[in-house]
C-alpha positions as CSV (number, residue, x, y, z in Angstrom):
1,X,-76.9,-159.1,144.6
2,X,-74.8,-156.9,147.4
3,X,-71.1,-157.7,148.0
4,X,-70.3,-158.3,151.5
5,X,-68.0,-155.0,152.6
6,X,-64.0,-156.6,153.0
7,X,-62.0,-154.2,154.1
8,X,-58.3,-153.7,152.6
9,X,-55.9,-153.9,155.4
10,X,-55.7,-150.2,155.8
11,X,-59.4,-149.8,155.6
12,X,-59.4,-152.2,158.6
13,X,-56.2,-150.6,160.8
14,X,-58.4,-147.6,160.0
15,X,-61.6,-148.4,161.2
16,X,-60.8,-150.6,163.7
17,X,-58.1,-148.4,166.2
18,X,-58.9,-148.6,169.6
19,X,-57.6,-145.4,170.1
20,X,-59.8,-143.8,167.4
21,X,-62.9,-145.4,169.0
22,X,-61.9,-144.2,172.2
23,X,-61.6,-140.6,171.1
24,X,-64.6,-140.6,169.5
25,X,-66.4,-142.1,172.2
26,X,-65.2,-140.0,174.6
27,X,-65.9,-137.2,173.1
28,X,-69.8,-138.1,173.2
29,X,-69.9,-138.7,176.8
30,X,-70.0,-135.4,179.1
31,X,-67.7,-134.7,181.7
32,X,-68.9,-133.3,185.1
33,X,-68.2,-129.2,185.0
34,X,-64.7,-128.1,187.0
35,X,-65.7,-126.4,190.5
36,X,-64.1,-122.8,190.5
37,X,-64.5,-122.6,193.5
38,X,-62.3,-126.2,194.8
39,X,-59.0,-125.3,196.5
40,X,-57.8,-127.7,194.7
41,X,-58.5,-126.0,191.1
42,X,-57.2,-122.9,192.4
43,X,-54.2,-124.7,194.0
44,X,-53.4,-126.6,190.4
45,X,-53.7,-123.2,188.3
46,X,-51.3,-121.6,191.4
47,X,-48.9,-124.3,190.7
48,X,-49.4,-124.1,186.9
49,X,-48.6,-120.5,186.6
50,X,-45.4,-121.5,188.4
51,X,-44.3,-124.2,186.2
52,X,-45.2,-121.7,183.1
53,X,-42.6,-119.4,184.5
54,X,-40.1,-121.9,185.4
55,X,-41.0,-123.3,181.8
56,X,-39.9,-119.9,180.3
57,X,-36.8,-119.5,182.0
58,X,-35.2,-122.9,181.3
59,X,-36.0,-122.2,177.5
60,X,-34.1,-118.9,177.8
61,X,-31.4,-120.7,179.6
62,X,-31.0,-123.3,177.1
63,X,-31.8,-121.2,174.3
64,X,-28.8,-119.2,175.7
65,X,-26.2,-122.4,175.8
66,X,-27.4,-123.0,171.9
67,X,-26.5,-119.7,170.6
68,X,-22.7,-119.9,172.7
69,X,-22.7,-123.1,171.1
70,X,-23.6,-121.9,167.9
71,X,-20.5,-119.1,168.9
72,X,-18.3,-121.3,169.8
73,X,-18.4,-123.2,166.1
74,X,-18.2,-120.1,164.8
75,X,-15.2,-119.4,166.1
76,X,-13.8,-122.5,165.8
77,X,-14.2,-122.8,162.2
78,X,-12.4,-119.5,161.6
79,X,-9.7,-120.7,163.8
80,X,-9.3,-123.5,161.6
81,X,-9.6,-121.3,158.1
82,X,-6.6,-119.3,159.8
83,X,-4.5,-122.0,160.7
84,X,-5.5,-124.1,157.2
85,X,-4.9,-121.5,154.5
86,X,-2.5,-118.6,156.4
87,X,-0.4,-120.0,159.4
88,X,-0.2,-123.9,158.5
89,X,-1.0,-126.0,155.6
90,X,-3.8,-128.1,154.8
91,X,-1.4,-131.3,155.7
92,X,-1.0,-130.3,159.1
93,X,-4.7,-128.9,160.0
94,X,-6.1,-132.5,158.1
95,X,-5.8,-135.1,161.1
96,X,-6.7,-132.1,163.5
97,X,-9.6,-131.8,161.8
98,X,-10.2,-134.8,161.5
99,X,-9.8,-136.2,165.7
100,X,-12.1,-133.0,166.4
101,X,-14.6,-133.9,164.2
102,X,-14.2,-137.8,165.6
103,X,-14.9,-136.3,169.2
104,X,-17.7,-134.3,167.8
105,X,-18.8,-138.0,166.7
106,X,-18.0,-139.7,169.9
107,X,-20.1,-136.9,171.9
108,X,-23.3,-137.2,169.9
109,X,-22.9,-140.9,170.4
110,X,-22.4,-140.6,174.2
111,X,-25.4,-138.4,174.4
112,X,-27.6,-141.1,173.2
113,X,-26.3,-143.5,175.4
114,X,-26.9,-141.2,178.6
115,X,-30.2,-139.9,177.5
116,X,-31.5,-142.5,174.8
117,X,-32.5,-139.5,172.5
118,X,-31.3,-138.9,168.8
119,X,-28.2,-136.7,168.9
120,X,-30.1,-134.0,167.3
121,X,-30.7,-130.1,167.4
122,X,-34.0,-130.9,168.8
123,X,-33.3,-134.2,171.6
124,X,-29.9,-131.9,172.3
125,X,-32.8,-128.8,173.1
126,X,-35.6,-131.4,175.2
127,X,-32.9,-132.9,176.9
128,X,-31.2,-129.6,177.8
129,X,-34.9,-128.1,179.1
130,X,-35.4,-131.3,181.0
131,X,-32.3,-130.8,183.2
132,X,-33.1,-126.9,183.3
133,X,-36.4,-127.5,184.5
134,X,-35.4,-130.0,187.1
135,X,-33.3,-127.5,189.0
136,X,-35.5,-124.8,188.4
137,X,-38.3,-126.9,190.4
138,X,-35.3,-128.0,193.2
139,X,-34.1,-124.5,193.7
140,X,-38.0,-123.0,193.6
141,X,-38.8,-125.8,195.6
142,X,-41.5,-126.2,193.1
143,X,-43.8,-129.5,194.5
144,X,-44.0,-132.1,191.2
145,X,-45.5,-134.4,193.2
146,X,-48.5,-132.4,194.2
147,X,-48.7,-131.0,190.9
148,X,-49.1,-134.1,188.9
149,X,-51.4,-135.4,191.9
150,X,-53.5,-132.3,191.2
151,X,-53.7,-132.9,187.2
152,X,-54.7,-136.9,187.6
153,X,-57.6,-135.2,189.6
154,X,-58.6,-132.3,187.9
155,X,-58.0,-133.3,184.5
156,X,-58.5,-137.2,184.6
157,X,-59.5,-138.0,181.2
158,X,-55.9,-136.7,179.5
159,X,-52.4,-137.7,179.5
160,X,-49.3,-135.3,179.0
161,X,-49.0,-135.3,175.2
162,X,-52.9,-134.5,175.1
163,X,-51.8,-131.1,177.5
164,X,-49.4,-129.3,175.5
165,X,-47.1,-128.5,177.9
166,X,-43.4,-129.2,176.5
167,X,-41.8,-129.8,179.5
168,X,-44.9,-132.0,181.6
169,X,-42.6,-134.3,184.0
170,X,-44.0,-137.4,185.7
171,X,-42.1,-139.2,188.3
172,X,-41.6,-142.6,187.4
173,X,-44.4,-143.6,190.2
174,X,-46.5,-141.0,189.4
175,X,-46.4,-141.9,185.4
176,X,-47.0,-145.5,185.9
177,X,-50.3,-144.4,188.4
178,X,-51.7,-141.6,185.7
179,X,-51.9,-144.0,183.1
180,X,-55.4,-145.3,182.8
181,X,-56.6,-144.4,185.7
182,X,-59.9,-142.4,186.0
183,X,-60.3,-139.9,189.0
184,X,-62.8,-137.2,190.6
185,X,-63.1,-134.2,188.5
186,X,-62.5,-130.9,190.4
């Protein structure tokens, strides 16, 4: 006699996430083939060899703020070897310590409550390249809008985690609208 098949309840999360079934479904059914020859294709790779520039710029630019960061600690640790074990004494340089470290504290926690990120290396580095790219698009008067129009059309059946791109930015409008929507492939 056959046992019915019972699942554990990881066997079950497993075989029953909609996500999964979606993925694997989807990648059964065939797209339409891309157009090289629509505008708009050749208007959405114009605009996306843009962004990969400004892309690569803001990552230098923040990569450059980490490193005088990283220079700045540097020499403020050495300040503080100098003034604890040659020009003071450790019962002086103690509560200095000390408050700086507190601010140190206070601005990590004042980070997450502007940006609602970790106060990490890596939320400290997206957050930076967020605001980089930002006025990198302002000052190239690189056109978002029109970009992410472009990518709901062209590339319907993705969302921005799928792409790749570190730095993909949706409006607030625009991100609400991309989400489960289907449009005309280019």
């Amino acid at each position: 006699m056959q046992q019915a098949f019972t699942p554990t309840k990881w066997e079950f999360s497993f075989v029953c996430d909609p996500l999964q079934v979606v993925k694997a479904i989807g990648g059964l059914i065939p797209f339409p083939a891309t157009n090289p020859n629509d505008p708009r294709k050749k208007e959405l790779d114009h605009l996306e060899q843009q962004k990969a520039l400004i892309d690569q710029k803001a990552i230098a630019r923040v990569r450059r703020e980490l490193w005088g960061g990283l220079g700045y600690l540097v020499i403020q640790t050495a300040a503080f070897m100098r003034l604890t074990f040659w020009e003071l004494s450790w019962d002086v340089m103690e509560p200095i310590c000390f408050y700086v470290t507190s601010v140190y504290v206070m601005a990590g926690y004042t980070f997450f409550l502007r940006t609602s990120r970790e106060p990490t290396f890596e939320g400290f580095f997206q957050s930076r390249f967020l605001a980089k790219q930002r006025k990198l698009m302002k000052a190239q008067k690189f056109d978002l809008e029109r970009y992410n129009e472009l990518r709901k059309i062209c590339y319907p059946f993705t969302n921005a985690e799928e792409v790749g791109s570190p730095g993909l930015l949706f409006s607030s409008s625009s991100r609400s609208e991309f989400d489960g929507k289907v449009g005309k492939v280019c």
